[in-house]
C-alpha positions as CSV (number, residue, x, y, z in Angstrom):
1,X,79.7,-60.6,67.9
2,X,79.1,-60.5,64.3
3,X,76.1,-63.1,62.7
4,X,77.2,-65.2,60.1
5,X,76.2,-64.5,56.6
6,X,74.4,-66.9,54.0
7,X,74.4,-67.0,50.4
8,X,71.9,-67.0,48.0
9,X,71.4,-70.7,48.1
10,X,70.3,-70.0,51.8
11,X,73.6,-71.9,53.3
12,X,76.6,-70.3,55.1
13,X,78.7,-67.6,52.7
14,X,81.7,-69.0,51.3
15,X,84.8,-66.6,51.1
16,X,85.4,-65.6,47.1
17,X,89.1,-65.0,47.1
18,X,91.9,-64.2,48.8
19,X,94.5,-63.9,45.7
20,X,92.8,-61.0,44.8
21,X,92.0,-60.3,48.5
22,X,88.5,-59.2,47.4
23,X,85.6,-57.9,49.4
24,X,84.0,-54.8,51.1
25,X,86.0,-55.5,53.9
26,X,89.2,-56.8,52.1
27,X,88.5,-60.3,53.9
28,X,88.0,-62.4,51.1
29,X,84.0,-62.4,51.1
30,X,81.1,-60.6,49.8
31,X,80.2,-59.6,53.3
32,X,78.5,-56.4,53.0
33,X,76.8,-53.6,55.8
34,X,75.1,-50.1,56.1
35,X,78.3,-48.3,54.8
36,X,79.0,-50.8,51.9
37,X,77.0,-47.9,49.2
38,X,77.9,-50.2,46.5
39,X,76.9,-53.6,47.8
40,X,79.6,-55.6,47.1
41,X,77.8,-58.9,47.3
42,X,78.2,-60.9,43.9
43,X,81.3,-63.2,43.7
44,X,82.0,-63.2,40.2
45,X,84.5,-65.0,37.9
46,X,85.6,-62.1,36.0
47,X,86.2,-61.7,32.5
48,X,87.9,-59.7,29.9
49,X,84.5,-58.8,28.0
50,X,83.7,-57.7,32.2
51,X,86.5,-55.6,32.5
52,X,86.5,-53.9,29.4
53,X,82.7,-52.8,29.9
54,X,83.3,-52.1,33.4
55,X,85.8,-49.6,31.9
56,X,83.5,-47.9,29.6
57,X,81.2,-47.4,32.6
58,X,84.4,-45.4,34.0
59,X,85.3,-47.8,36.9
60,X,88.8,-49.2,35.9
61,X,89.6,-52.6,37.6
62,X,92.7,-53.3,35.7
63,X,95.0,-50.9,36.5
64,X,96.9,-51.9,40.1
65,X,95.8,-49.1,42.6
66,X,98.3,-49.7,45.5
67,X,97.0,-47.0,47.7
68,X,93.8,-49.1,48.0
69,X,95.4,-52.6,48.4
70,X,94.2,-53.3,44.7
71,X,96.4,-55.5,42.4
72,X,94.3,-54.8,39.3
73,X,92.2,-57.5,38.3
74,X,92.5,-59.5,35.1
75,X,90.3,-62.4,33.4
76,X,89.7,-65.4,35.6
77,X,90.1,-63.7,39.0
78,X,87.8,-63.9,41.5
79,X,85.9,-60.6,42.6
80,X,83.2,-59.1,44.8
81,X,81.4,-56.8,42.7
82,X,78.8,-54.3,42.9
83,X,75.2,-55.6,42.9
84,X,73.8,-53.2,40.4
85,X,77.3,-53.0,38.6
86,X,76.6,-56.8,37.6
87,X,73.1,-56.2,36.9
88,X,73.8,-53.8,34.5
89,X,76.2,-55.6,33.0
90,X,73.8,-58.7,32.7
91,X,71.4,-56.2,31.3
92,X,74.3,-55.4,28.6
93,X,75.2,-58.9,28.1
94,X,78.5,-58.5,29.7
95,X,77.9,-60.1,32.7
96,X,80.8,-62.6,34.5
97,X,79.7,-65.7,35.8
98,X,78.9,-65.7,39.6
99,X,79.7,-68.3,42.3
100,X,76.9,-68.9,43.7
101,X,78.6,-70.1,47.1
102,X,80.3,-67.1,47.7
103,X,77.9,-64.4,46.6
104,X,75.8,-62.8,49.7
105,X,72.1,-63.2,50.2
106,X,71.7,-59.5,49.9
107,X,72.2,-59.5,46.3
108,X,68.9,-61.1,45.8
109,X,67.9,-57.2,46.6
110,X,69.0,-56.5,43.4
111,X,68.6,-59.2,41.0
112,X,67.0,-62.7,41.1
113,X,68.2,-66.1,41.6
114,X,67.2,-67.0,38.0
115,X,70.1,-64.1,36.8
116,X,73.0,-65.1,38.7
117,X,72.8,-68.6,37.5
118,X,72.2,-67.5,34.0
């Protein structure tokens, strides 16, 4: 039986989206586990300025990738992204907001509380 998972605000993890079906585990949450290498924990509200650094960092979440189940994302979708992904990002000043609801306590492993809400 799987636990339940909590967000950063220390109350039950609310799913992200499900149009994208985003997550480690294409569920719709930022559910993560030992074999999640990228920790896909932080529920952001992408956006273009995201996406376009995300693509000079050579990870390309625009273009639809069928034979991963991946639409291709575009500004205003929701998405689980990569812990350190988003921290560099923030780090950049490229950062998308995050919903804090929907983004897993495990991504306090990577940034701080103070970040995400920034």
């Amino acid at each position: 039986m799987q636990q339940a998972s909590y967000n950063v605000l220390g109350t039950p993890l609310v799913p992200c989206s499900y149009d994208p079906l985003t997550g480690y585990f294409r569920d719709g949450c930022c559910t993560t586990d030992a074999h999640d290498h990228g920790s896909h924990v932080i529920c952001a509200k992408v956006t273009q300025a995201f996406l376009d650094f995300s693509l000079q960092q050579g990870n390309d979440l625009i273009t639809p990738r069928p034979e991963f189940r991946f639409a291709g994302l575009k500004s205003g979708d929701r998405w689980c992204l990569c812990a350190l992904r988003w921290k560099q990002a923030y780090e950049a000043g490229a950062a998308p907001p995050v919903i804090l609801e929907s983004t897993h306590v495990r991504a306090l492993d990577y940034v701080t509380l103070a970040q995400l809400q920034s």
